[in-house]
C-alpha positions in Angstrom: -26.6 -54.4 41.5 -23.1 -53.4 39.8 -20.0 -55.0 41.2 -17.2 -52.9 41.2 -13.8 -53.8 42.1 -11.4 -52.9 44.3 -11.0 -48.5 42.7 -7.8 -47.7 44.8 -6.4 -50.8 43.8 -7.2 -50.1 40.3 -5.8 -46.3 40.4 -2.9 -47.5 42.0 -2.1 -50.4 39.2 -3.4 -48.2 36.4 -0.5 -45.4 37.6 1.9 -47.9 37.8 1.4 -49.8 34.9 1.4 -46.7 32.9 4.4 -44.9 34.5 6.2 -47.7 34.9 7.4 -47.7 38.7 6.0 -47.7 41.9 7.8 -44.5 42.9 6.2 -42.4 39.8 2.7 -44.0 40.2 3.4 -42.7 44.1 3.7 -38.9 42.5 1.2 -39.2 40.2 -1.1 -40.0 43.1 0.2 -38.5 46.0 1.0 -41.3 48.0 4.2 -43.6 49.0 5.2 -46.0 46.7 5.1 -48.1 49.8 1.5 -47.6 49.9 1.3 -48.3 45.5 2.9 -50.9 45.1 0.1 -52.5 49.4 -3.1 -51.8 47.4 -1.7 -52.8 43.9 -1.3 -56.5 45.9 -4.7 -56.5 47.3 -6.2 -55.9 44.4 -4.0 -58.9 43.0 -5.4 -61.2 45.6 -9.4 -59.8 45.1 -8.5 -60.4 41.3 -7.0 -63.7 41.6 -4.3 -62.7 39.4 -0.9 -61.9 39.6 -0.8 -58.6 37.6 3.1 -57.7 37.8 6.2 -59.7 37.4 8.3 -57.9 40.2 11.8 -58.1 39.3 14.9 -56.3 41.0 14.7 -52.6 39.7 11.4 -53.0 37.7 7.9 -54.3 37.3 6.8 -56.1 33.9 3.1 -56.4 33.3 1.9 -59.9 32.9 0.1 -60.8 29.9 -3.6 -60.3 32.2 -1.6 -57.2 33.2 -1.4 -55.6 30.1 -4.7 -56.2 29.0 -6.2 -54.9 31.8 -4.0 -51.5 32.0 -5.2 -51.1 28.3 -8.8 -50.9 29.1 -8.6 -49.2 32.5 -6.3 -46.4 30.6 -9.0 -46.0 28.2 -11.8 -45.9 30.4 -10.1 -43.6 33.0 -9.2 -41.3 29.6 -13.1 -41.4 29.0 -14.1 -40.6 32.4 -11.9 -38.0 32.2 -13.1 -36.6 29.1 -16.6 -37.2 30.4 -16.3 -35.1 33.7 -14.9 -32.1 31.5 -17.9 -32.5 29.5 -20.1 -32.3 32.8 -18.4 -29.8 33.8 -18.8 -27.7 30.8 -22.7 -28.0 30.9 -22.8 -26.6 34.5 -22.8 -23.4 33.4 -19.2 -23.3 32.9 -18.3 -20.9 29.4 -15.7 -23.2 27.6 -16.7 -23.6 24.0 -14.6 -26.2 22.0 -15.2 -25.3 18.1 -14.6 -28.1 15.8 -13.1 -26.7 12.5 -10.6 -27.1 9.7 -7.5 -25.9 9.7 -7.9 -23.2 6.6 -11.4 -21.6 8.1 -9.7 -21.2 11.3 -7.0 -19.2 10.2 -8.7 -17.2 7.1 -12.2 -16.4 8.7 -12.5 -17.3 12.0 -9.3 -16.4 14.2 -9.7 -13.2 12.4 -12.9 -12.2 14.0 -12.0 -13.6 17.4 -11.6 -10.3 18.8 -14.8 -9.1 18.1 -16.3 -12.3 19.9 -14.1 -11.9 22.9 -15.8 -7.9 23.2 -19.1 -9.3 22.7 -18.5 -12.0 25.3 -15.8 -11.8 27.0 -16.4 -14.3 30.1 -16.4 -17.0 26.8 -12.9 -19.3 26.6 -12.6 -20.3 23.1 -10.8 -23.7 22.2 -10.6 -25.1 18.3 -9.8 -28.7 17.5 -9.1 -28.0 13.9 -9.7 -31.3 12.7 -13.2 -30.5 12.1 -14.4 -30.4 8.7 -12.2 -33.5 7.8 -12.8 -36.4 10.9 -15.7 -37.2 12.5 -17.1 -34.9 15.1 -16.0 -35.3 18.5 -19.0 -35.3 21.1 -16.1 -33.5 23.6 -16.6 -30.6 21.1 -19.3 -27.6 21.8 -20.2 -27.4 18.2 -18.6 -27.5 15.0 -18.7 -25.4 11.6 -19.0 -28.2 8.6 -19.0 -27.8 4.6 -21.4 -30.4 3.6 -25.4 -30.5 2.6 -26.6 -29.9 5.7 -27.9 -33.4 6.0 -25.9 -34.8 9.2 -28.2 -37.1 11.2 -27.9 -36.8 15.2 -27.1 -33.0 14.5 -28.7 -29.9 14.7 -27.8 -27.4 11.7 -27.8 -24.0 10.7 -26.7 -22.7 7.0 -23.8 -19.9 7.8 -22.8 -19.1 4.4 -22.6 -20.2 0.2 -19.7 -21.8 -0.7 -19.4 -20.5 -4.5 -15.8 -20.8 -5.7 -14.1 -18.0 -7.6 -10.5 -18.0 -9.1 -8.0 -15.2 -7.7 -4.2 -14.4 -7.6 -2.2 -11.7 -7.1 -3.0 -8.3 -9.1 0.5 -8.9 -11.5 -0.7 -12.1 -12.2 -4.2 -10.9 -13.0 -2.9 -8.0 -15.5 -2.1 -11.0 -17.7 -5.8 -12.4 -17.9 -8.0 -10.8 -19.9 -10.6 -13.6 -20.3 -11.0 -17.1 -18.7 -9.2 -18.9 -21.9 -5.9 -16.8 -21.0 -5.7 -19.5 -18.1 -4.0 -21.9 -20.3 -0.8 -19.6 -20.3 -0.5 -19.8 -16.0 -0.3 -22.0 -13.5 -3.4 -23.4 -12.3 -3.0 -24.2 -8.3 -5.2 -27.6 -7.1 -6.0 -28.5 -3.6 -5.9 -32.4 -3.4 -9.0 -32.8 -2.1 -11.3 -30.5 -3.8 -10.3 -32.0 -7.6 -13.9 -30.6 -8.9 -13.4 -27.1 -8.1 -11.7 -26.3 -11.3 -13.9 -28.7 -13.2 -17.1 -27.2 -12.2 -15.7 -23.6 -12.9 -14.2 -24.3 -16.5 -18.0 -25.6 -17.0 -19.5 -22.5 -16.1 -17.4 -20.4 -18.0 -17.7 -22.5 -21.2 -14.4 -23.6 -21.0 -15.5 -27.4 -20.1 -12.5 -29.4 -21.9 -9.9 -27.5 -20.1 -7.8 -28.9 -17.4 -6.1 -27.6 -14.9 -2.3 -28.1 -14.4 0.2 -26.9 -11.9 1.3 -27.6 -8.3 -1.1 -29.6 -5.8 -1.5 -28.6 -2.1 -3.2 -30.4 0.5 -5.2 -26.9 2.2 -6.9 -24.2 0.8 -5.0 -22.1 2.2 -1.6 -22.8 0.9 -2.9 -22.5 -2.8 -4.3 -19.7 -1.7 -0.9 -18.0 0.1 1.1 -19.5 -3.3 -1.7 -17.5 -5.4 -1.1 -13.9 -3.4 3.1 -14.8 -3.9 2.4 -14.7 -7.4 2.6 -18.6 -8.3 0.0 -18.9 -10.2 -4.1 -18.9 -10.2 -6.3 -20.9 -7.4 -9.5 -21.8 -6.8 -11.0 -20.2 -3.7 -13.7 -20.9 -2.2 -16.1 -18.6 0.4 -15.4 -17.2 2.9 -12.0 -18.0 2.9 -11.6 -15.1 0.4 -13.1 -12.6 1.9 -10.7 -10.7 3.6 -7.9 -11.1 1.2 -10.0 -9.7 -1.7 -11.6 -6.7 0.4 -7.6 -5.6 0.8 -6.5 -6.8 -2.4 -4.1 -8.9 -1.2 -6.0 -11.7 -3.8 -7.9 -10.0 -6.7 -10.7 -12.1 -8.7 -10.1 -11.7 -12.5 -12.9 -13.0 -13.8 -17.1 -12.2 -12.6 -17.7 -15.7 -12.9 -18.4 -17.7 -9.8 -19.9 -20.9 -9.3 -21.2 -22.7 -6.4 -19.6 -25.8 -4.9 -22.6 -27.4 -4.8 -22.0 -27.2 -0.5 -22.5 -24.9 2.2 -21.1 -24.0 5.5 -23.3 -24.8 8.7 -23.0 -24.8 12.2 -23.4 -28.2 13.6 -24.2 -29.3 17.3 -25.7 -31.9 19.2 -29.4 -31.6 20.7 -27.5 -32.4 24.0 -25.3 -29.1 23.9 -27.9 -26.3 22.6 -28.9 -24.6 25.5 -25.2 -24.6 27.3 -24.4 -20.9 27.7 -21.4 -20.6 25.9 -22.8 -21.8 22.6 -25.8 -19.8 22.8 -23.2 -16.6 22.5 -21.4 -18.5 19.9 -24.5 -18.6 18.3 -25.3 -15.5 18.0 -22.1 -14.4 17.3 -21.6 -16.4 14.2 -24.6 -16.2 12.8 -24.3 -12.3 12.8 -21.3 -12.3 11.7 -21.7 -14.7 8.8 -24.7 -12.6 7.2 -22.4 -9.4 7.7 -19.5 -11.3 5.4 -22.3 -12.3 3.1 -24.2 -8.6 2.8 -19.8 -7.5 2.7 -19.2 -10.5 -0.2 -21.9 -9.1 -2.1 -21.0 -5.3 -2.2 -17.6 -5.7 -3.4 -18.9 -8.3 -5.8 -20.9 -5.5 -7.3 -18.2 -2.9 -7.0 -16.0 -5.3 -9.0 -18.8 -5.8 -11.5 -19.4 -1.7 -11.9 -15.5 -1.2 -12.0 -14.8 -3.5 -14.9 -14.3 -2.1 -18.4 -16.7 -3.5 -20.9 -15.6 -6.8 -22.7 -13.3 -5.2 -25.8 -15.7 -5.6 -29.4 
């Protein structure tokens, strides 16, 4: 049979501990600090440890003190995590979308809208850390560029991640084939160094080498591309939008996969929760609309451009 301790006592010293007073534990919890600071000393005397130093003005934790408001914060922070978790699969429609920073901004809070029509009763939070830490089980679900191959998860492709240089239509006016890249600036994001690599491949160009300035998102090369800085490597579906209003143009038909894909991830556990099952549907239907969209314009860009000169 578990033994707990004494849980008022332990709210009471957690509060205190934390805050750093009796009087702002007895906010915190609604009580009197005259009553914080009574159960804070009977769960002293259960512990058989003094857990304060009480000296005129303020309290100083004791060295058992401090190790035990460390784990109690943490485990009160988990419970607290774990109760919104509960709460969540109770039917209630929160959906927490794990998600990096650029996606967020280029593809998905684009098409938020349409989502909140479709279901409106759905509260959408993102933690955009999510294509660059690990996932978060506090999270709904989570949209991932990787192989697929995540163990623990379930998966579902969303779209090809084939990387295509663009910049702004001045810029493009001065490339008339792929070697005319030598004469601009070639934009890198730090952590996709074999994007540009894998492209010059494709085009023949292999001993080429990209140089010009380094960002650490996507999307910045991609907003220093449309201001006319120089050429970067996109990837789908960030593009999408930006080269239907040709705000970003592609100046070359050549595109190359990134050897990835985009998936939605989620855990067994979360599947069937309400508000993912309408995220689910969403997305997906909206992924295979950008795709059937990606390919259109990538054939009326093909039919538009004047034959190669002789």
């Amino acid at each position: 049979m578990r033994k707990l301790p004494f849980l008022n006592g332990i709210k009471a010293f957690e509060a205190a501990a934390r805050a750093g007073s009796f009087a702002k534990a007895a906010d915190e919890l609604h009580v009197t600090p005259a009553a914080i600071s009574r159960m804070v000393q009977l769960l002293e005397q259960r512990l058989g440890v003094a857990l304060f130093e009480r000296k005129a003005n303020r309290l100083t934790l004791t060295a058992p003190g401090r190790s035990y408001q460390t784990g109690l914060t943490q485990l009160f922070d988990q419970l607290a995590s774990l109760t919104a978790h509960v709460t969540a699969m109770g039917g209630s429609r929160v959906l927490t979308v794990g998600v990096g920073p650029t996606f967020a901004a280029r593809w998905l809070i684009p098409r938020l809208a349409d989502l909140q029509r479709r279901a409106p009763d759905i509260e959408v939070r993102f933690a955009t850390g999510g294509a660059t830490v690990d996932y978060n089980d506090d999270w709904t679900c989570g949209i991932r560029l990787g192989t697929g191959e995540w163990p623990g998860f379930i998966t579902e492709r969303l779209f090809a991640a084939d990387l295509t240089p663009v910049c702004s239509r001045d810029t493009a006016r001065r490339l008339k084939t792929p070697e005319d890249l030598r004469g601009v600036p070639l934009l890198r994001v730090a952590h996709a160094d074999q994007d540009w690599p894998n492209w010059f491949k494709a085009a023949g160009l292999a001993k080429m080498r990209p140089k010009g300035p380094e960002f650490e998102y996507y999307g910045q090369a991609l907003q220093a591309a449309a201001d006319g800085i120089g050429v970067a490597m996109g990837v789908h579906p960030y593009l999408d939008d930006d080269l239907r209003s040709r705000r970003l143009v592609a100046p070359f038909p050549q595109s190359v996969s990134k050897g990835e894909q985009w998936y939605l991830i989620c855990r067994e556990a979360r599947r069937n929760e309400p508000a993912f099952q309408a995220f689910r549907a969403w997305v997906i239907g909206a992924a295979r609309a950008a795709e059937d969209g990606r390919r259109a314009l990538d054939s009326g860009r093909t039919a538009a451009r004047p034959a190669a000169r002789p």
